[in-house]
N, C-alpha and C positions, 0 to 999 in steps of 0.2 A: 122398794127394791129389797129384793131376800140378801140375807147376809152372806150366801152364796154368789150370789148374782155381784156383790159388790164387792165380793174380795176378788172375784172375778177379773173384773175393772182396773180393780186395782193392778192386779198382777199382772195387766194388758199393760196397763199404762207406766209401770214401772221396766216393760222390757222396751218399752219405746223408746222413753231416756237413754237406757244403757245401748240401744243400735243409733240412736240420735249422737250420743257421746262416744260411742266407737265411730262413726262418720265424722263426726267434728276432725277427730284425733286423724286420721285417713285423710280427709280433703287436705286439710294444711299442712299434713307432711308433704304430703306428695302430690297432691292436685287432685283437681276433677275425673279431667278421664283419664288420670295416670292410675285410678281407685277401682276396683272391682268388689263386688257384692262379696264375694269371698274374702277378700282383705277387711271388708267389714264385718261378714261371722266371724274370722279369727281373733281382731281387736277386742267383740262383744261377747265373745267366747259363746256362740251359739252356730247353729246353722245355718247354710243358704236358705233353708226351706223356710225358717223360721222368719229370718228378716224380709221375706215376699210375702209373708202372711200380715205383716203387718206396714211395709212398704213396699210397692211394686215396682218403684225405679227409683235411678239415682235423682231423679229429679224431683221423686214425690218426697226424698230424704233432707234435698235441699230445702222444701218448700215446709216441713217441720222445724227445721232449722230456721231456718226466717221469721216464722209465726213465732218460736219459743224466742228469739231474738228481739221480737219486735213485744211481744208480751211482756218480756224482762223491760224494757225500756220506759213501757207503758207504767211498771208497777213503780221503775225509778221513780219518775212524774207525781205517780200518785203519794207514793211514799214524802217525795221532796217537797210538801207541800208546806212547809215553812220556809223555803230555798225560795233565791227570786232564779230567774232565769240566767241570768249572768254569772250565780254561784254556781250554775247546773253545768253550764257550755265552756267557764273559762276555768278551769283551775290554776290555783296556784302553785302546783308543783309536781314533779315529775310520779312521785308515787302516787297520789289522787288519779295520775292518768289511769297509772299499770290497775288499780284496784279498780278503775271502770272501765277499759280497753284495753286487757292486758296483751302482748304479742302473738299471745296463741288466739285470740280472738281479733287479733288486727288479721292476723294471715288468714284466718279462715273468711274474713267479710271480705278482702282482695281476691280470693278464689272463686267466692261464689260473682261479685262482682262482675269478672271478667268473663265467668263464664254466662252471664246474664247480655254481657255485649253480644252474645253468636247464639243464643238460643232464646227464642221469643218464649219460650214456654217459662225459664227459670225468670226471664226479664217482666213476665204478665206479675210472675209470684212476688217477685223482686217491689217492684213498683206499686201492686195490690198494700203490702203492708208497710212501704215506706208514706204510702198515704195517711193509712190508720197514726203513726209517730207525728209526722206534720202535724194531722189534724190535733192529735193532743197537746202538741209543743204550741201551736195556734191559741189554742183554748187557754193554756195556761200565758202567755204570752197579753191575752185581750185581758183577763183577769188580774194581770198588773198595767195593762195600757189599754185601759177599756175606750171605743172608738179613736183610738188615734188615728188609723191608715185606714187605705179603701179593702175590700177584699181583697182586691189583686195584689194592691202593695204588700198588704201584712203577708198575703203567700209566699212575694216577692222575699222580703226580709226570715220569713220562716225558713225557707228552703236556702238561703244565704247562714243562716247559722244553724243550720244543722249540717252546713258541708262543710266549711272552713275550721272545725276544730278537728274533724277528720282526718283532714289534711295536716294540720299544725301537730296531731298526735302523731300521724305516719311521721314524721317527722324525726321528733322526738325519739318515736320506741325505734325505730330501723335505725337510726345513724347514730352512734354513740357522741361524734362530733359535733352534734350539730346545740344550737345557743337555747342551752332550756328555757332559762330566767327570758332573756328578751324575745323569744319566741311567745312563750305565754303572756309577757307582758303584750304586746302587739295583739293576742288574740284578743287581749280583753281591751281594750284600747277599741278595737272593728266589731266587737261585740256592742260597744257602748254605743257607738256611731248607729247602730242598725237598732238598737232598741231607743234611739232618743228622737223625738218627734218632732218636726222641722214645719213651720206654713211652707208649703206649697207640697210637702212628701205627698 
């Protein structure tokens, strides 16, 4: 590749960020289709024309979203490779949350979420790369409990902790009220349960 051709690239791939991250900012302010391609050149301080050249609907917006979403998760995993699993899903305190799900990134996976409920196309995107996350949280999961569960079950127990601290975080970041300390202790408590290996599981 000429050093033209790659700086090229480059500068493709640097304005994709900046309309990915002017979309982020856009969905969770104000929603899905409350968003127009124009309120996204404005945020990215570029064109309409510009952000069709490189995304053709709000959906193919969302669906970079998701992947860069589901990539950042992957690189967690890989990074955490001293972390057991448990260190990964339960933290201990409300800042560990905000620093890996912080608000503006809870409201944004609640928008794309919902709108994955009414449109089979964001829901195909949606589910496509929440597989690729499973199967790595899977892999890392047999790597510390190599054969314990059948397939079915360990998908069972995978897909149960990767939802429930979700939850336990919505929680947390939305309600200023609500019981940090025994909220987290309980996650890790249902954490424990779901990775510890029973005759008969």
């Amino acid at each position: 590749m000429s050093k033209t051709t790659s700086s090229r690239a480059e500068r493709s791939k640097l304005r994709e960020s900046q309309i990915l991250e002017a979309a982020k900012h856009c969905f969770s302010r104000v929603g899905f289709h409350s968003t127009s391609m124009a309120q996204i050149a404005t945020q990215a301080q570029m064109s309409v024309g510009q952000i069709y050249r490189h995304f053709p609907s709000k959906e193919s917006l969302i669906e970079g979203i998701v992947r860069e979403d589901v990539a950042r998760q992957l690189s967690l995993l890989n990074e955490a490779s001293d972390q057991t699993v448990m260190e990964m899903v339960a933290p201990s305190n409300k800042k560990d949350i905000v620093d890996a799900a912080g608000s503006y990134h809870l409201a944004l996976m609640l928008e794309i979420t919902a709108e994955a409920a009414r449109n089979p196309r964001v829901r195909d995107i949606l589910l496509s790369n929440q597989r690729r996350a499973h199967a790595a949280l899977k892999r890392k999961i047999q790597s510390e409990h190599p054969a314990a569960w059948s397939s079915h079950e360990l998908d069972v127990r995978v897909r149960m902790i990767a939802a429930i601290p979700q939850g336990v975080y919505m929680q947390i970041l939305l309600d200023p009220k609500a019981p940090t300390a025994a909220l987290l202790k309980r996650l890790k408590s249902l954490t424990e349960q779901l990775l510890t290996f029973e005759p008969g599981d």
